[in-house]
C-alpha positions as CSV (number, residue, x, y, z in Angstrom):
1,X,0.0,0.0,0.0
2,X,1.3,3.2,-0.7
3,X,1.3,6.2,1.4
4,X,-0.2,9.5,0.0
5,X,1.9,12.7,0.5
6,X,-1.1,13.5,3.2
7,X,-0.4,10.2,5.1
8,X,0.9,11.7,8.8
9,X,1.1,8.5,11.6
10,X,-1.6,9.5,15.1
11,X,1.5,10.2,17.1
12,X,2.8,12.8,15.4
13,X,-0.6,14.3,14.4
14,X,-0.9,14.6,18.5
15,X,2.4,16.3,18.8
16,X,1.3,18.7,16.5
17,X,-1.6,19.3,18.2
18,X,0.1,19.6,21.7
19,X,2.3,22.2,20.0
20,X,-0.1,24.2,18.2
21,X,-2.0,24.4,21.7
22,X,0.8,25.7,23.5
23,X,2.1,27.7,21.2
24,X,-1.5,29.4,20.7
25,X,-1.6,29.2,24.9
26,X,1.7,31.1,24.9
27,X,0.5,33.5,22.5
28,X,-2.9,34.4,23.8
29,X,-1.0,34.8,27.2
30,X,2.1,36.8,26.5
31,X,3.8,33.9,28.6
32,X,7.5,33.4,27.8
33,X,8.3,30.2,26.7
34,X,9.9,27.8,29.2
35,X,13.5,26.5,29.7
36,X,12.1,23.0,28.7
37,X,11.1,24.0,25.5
38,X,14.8,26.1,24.9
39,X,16.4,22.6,25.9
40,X,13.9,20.1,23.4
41,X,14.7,23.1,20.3
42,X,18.8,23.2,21.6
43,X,18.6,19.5,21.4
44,X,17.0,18.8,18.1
45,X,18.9,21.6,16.5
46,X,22.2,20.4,17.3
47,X,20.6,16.3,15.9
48,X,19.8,17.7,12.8
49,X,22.9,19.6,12.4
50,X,24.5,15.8,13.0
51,X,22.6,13.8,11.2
52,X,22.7,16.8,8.0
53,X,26.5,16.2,8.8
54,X,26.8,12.5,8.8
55,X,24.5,11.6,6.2
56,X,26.7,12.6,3.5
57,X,30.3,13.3,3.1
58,X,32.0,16.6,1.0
59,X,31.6,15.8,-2.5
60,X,35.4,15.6,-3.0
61,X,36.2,13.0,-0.6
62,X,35.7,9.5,-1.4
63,X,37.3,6.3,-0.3
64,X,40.1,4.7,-1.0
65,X,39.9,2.2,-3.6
66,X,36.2,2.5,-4.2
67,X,34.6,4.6,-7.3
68,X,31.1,6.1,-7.1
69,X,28.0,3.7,-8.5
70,X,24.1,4.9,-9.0
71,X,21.8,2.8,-8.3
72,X,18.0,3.3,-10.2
73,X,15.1,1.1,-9.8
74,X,12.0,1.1,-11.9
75,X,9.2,2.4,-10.6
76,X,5.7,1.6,-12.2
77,X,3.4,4.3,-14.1
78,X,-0.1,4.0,-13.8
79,X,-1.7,4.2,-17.9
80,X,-5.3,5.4,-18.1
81,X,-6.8,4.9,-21.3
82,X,-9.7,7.4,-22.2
83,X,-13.1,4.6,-23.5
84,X,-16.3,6.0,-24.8
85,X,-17.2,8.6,-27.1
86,X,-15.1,12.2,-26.2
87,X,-17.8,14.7,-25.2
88,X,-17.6,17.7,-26.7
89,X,-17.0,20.9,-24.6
90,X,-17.6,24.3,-25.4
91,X,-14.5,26.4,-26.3
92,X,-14.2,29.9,-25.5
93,X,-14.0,32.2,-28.5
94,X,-12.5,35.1,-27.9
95,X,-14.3,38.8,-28.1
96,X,-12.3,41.7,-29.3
97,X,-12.5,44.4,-26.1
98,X,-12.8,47.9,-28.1
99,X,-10.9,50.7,-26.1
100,X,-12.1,54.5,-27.0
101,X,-9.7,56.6,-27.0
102,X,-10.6,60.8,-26.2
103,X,-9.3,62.4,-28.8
104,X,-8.4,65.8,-27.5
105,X,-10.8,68.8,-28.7
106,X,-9.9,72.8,-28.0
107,X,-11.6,74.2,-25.9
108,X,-11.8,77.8,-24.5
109,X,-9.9,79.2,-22.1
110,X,-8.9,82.6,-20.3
111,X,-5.4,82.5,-20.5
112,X,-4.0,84.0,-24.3
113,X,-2.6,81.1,-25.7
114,X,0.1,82.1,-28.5
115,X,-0.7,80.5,-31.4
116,X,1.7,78.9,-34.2
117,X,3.1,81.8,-36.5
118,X,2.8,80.6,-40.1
119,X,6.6,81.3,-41.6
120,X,6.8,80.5,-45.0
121,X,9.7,77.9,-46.3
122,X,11.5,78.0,-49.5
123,X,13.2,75.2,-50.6
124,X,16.4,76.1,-52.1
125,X,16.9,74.4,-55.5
126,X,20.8,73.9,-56.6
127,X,20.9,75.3,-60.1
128,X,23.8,73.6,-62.4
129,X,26.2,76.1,-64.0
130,X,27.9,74.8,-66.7
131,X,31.9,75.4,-66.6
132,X,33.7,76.2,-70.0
133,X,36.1,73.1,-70.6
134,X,40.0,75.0,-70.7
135,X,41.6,74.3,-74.5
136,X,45.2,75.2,-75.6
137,X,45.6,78.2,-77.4
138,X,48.4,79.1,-79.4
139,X,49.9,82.3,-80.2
140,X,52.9,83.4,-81.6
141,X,55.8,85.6,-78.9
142,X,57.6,88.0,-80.7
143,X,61.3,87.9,-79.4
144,X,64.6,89.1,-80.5
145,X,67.0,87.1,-82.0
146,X,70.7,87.7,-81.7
147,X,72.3,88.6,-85.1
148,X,76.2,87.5,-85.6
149,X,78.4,90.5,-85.8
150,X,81.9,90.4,-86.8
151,X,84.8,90.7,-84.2
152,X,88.0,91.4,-84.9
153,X,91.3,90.0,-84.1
154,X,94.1,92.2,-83.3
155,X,97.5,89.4,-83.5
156,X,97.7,86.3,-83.5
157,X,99.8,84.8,-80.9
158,X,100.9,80.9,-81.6
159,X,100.6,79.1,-78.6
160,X,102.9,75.5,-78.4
161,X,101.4,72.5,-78.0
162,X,103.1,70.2,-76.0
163,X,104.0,66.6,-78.6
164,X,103.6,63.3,-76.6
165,X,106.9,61.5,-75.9
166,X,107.5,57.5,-76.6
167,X,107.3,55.6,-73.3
168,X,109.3,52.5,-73.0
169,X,106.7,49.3,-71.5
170,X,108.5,46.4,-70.6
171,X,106.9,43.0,-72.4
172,X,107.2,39.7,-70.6
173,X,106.9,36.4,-72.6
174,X,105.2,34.3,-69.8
175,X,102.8,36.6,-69.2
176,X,99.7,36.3,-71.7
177,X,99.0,40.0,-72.9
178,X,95.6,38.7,-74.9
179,X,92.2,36.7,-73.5
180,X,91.3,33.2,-74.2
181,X,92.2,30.9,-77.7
182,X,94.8,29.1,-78.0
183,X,99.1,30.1,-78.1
């Protein structure tokens, strides 16, 4: 049989009960609570932090020579199959919700309210000018031109040119005075 999430056992159903009443007692009082009750909460506070403790080690430690292993089991789920003719339900159909919205009217007023001042724009239109495309032009510069006048020569004076003079260079025999062929 299995238990339903509900499913509390009588004896701790009266413990509740016990507590609810004298917690409710103690409240509708103003008592303090008693040195009894500090002791029991001391007590199963420091239990639980033991048993939160010792139930499970740090998740990096684990034993020598042993490597971690999960277990699963099976568990059984409950199939319900749907017999008979389906019965037809009604399905909501949805209404479009119209929203006015006040669309704002003058009205009058005793305050002067400036109104807009109507300032005409002109729209500036770029107007194309046409630029003259530069050509050569050519046109003949007058300019002087040197004419050859005659110069004369007082004397003639002979100056001596110096002759060269024969150089004697030595010829060797074993030494090859021309490039490649044969001797």
């Amino acid at each position: 049989m299995e238990r339903s999430p509900t499913h509390i056992s009588p004896s701790i159903n009266c413990w509740r009960r016990s507590q609810a009443t004298s917690v409710s007692h103690r409240l509708a009082y103003h008592t303090p609570p008693n040195n009894n009750d500090m002791i029991a909460f001391k007590i199963s506070a420091i239990l639980l932090l033991a048993a939160a403790a010792s139930a499970r080690p740090s998740e990096g430690w684990e034993p020598e020579g042993h490597s971690h292993t999960e277990h699963t089991k099976p568990y059984h789920v409950t199939v319900v199959k749907q017999i008979g003719v389906p019965i037809p339900h009604p399905v909501a159909v949805s209404v479009p919700q119209y929203v006015k919205v006040p669309i704002p009217q003058p009205y009058p007023v005793h305050v002067t309210v400036e109104q807009p001042i109507h300032v005409p724009v002109y729209k500036v239109v770029p107007q194309i000018v046409e630029k003259p495309v530069p050509y050569t032009v050519e046109k003949p510069v007058p300019y002087e031109v040197e004419k050859p006048y005659p110069v004369e020569v007082e004397k003639k004076v002979e100056v001596p040119i110096p002759k060269p003079y024969p150089v004697h260079v030595p010829v060797y025999k074993h030494i090859y005075h021309h490039k490649g062929g044969k001797h």
